[in-house]
BAVEX-87930 format. One record per residue (C-alpha): residue number from 1; x, y, z. Coordinates in nm, 4 decimals, decimal comma, always signed. Layout:
<pt><pos>NUM</pos><east>X</east><north>Y</north><up>Z</up></pt>
...
END
This chain:
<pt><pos>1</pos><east>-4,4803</east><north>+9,0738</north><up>-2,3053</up></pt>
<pt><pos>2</pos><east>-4,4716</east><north>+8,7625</north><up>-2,1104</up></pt>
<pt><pos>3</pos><east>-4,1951</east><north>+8,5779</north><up>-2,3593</up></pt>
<pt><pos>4</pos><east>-3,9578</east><north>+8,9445</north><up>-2,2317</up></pt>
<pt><pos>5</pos><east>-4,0424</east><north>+8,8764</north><up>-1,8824</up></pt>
<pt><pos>6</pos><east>-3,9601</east><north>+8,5115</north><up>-1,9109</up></pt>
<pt><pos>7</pos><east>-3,6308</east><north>+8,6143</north><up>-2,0360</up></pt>
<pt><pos>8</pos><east>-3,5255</east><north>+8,7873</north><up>-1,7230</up></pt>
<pt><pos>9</pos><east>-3,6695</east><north>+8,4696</north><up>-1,4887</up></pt>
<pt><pos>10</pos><east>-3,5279</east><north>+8,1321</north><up>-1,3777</up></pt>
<pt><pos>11</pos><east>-3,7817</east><north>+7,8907</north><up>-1,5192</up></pt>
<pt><pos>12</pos><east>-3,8185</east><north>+7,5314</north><up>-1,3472</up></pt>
<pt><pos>13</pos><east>-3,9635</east><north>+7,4237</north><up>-1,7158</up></pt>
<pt><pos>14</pos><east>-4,2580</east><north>+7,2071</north><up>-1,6188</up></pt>
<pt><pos>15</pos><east>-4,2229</east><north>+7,0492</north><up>-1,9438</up></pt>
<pt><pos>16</pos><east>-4,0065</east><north>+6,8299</north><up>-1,7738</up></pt>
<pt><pos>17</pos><east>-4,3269</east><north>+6,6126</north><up>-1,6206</up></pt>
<pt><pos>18</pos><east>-4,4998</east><north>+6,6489</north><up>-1,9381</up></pt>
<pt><pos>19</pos><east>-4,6965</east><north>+6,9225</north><up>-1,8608</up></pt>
<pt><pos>20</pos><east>-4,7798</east><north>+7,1694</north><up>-2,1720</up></pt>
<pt><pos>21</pos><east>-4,5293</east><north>+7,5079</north><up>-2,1526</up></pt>
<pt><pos>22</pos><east>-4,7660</east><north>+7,7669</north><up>-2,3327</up></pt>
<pt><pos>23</pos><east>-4,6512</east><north>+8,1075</north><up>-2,4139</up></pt>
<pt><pos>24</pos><east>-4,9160</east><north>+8,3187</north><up>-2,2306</up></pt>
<pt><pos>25</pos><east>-4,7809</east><north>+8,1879</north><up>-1,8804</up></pt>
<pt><pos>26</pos><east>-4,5056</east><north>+8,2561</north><up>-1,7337</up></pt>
<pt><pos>27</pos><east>-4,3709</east><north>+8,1038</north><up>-1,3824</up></pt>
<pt><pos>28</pos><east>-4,0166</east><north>+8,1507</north><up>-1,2525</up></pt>
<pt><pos>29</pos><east>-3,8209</east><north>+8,2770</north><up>-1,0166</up></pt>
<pt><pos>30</pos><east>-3,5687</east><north>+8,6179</north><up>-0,9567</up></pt>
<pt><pos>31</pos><east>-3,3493</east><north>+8,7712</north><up>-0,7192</up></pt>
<pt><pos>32</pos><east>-3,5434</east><north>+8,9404</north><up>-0,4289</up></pt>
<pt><pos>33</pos><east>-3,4120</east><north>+9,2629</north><up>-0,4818</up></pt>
<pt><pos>34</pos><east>-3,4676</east><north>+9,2295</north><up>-0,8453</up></pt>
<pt><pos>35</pos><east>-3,8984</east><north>+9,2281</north><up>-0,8362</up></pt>
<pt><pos>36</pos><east>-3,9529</east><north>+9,5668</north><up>-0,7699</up></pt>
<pt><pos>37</pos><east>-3,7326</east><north>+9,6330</north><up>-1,0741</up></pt>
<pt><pos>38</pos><east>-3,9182</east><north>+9,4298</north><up>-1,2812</up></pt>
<pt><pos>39</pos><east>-4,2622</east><north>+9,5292</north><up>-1,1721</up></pt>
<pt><pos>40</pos><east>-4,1483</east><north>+9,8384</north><up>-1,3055</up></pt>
<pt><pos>41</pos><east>-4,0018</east><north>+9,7846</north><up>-1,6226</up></pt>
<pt><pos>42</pos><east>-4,2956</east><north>+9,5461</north><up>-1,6860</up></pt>
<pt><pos>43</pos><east>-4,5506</east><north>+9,7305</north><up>-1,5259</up></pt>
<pt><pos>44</pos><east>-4,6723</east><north>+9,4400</north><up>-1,3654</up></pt>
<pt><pos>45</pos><east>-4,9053</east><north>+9,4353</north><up>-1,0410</up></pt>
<pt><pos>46</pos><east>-5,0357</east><north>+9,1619</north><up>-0,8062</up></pt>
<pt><pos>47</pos><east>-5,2987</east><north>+9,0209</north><up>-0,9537</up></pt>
<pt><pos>48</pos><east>-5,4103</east><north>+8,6394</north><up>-0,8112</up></pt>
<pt><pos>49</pos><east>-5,5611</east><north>+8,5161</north><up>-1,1431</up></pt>
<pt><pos>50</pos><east>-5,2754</east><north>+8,6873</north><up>-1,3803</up></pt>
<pt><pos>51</pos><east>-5,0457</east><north>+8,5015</north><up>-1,6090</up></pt>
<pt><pos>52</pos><east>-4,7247</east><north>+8,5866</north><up>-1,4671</up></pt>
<pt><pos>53</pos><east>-4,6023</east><north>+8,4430</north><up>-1,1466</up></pt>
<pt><pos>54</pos><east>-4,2558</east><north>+8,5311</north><up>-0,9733</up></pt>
<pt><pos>55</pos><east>-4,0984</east><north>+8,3214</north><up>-0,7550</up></pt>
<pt><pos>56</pos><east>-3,8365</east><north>+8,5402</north><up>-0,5201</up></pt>
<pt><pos>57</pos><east>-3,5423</east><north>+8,3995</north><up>-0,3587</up></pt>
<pt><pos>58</pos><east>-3,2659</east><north>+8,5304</north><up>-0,1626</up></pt>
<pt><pos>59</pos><east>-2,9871</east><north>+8,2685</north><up>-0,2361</up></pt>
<pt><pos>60</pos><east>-2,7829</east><north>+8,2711</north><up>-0,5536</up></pt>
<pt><pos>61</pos><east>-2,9715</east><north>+8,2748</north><up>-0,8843</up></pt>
<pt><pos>62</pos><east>-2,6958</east><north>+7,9916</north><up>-1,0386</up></pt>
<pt><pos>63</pos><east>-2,8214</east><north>+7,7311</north><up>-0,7187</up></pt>
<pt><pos>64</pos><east>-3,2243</east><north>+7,7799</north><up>-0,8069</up></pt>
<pt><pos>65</pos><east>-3,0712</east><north>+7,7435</north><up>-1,2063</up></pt>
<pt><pos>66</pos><east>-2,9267</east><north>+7,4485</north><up>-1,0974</up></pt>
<pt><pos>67</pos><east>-3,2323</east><north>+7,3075</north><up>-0,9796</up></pt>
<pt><pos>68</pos><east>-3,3911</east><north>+7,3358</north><up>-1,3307</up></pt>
<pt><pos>69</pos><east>-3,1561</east><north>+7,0784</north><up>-1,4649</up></pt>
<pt><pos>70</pos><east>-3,3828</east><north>+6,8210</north><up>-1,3181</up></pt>
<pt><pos>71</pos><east>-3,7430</east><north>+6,8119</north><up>-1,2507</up></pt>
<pt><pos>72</pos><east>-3,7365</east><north>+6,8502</north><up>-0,8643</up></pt>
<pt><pos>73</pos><east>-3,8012</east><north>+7,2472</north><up>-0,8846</up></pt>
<pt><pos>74</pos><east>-4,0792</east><north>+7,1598</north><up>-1,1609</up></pt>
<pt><pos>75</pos><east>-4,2590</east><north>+6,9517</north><up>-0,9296</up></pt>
<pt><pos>76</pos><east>-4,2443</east><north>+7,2021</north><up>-0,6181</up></pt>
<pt><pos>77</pos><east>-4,3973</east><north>+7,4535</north><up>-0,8351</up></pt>
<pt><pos>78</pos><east>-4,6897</east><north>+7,2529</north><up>-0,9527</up></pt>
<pt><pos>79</pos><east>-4,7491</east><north>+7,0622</north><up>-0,6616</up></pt>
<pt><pos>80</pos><east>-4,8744</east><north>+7,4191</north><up>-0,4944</up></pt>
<pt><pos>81</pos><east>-5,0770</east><north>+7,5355</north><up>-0,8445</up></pt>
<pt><pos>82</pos><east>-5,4395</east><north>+7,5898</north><up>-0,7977</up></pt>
<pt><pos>83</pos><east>-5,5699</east><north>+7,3730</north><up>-1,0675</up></pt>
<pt><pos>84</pos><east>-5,5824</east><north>+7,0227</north><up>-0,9203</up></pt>
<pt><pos>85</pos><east>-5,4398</east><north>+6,8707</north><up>-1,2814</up></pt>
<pt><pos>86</pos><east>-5,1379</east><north>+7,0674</north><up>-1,2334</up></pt>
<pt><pos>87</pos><east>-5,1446</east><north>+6,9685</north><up>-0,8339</up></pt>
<pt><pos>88</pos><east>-5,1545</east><north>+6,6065</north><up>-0,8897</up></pt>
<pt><pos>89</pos><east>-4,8816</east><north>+6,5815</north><up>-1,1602</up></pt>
<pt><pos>90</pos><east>-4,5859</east><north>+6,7718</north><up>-0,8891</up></pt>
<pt><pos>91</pos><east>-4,7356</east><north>+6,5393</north><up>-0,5896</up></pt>
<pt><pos>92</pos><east>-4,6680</east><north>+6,2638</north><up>-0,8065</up></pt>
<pt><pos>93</pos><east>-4,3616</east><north>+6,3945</north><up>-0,9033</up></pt>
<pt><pos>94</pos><east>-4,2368</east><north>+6,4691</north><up>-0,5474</up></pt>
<pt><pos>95</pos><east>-4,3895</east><north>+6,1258</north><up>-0,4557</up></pt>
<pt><pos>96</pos><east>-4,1436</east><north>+5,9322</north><up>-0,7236</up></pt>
<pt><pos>97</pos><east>-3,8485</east><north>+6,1716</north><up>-0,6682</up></pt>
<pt><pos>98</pos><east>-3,8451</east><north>+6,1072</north><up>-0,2617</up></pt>
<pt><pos>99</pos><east>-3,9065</east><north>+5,7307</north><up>-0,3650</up></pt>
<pt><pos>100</pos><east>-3,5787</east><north>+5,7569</north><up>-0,5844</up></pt>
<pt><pos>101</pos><east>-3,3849</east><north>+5,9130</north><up>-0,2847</up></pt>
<pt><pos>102</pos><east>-3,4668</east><north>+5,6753</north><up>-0,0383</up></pt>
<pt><pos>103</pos><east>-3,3040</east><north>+5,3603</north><up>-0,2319</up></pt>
END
């Protein structure tokens, strides 16, 4: 279920900082009108320690997509996971990205 689910997401493809993509997780984002729907189709429910997170957002899906093309939305994402591993690689991401942009 979770590789049909990530077909209807945005995903920020934390690959990008070298971080593991496995195919029981799924994070990414959708339309805020669209979650409802796809609670439903997927019967999914809120559920802190489940596999599937979704990330709503009210501006344009192509500006978030946009994002993924470098690893700036990656590191967002993981800099606010739970597991401190995860944590550390976005901070350091965000760190060396902010670094970049102030040269």
């Amino acid at each position: 279920m979770t590789e049909r689910v990530r077909q209807e997401l945005v995903i920020a493809h934390r690959s990008r900082l070298g971080l593991v993509e496995t195919g029981t997780y799924v994070d990414g984002y959708a339309g805020a009108d669209a979650l409802p729907v796809l609670a439903r189709r997927f019967g999914l429910r809120e559920n802190p320690r489940g596999t599937i997170i979704l990330r709503a957002v009210t501006i344009d899906l192509s500006i978030v997509a946009d994002l993924t093309s470098t690893s700036a939305l990656a590191a967002v994402d993981t800099a606010g996971s739970l597991d401190p591993r995860e944590r550390g690689v976005g901070e350091r991401a965000l760190s060396q990205l902010l670094e970049r942009f102030r040269r």
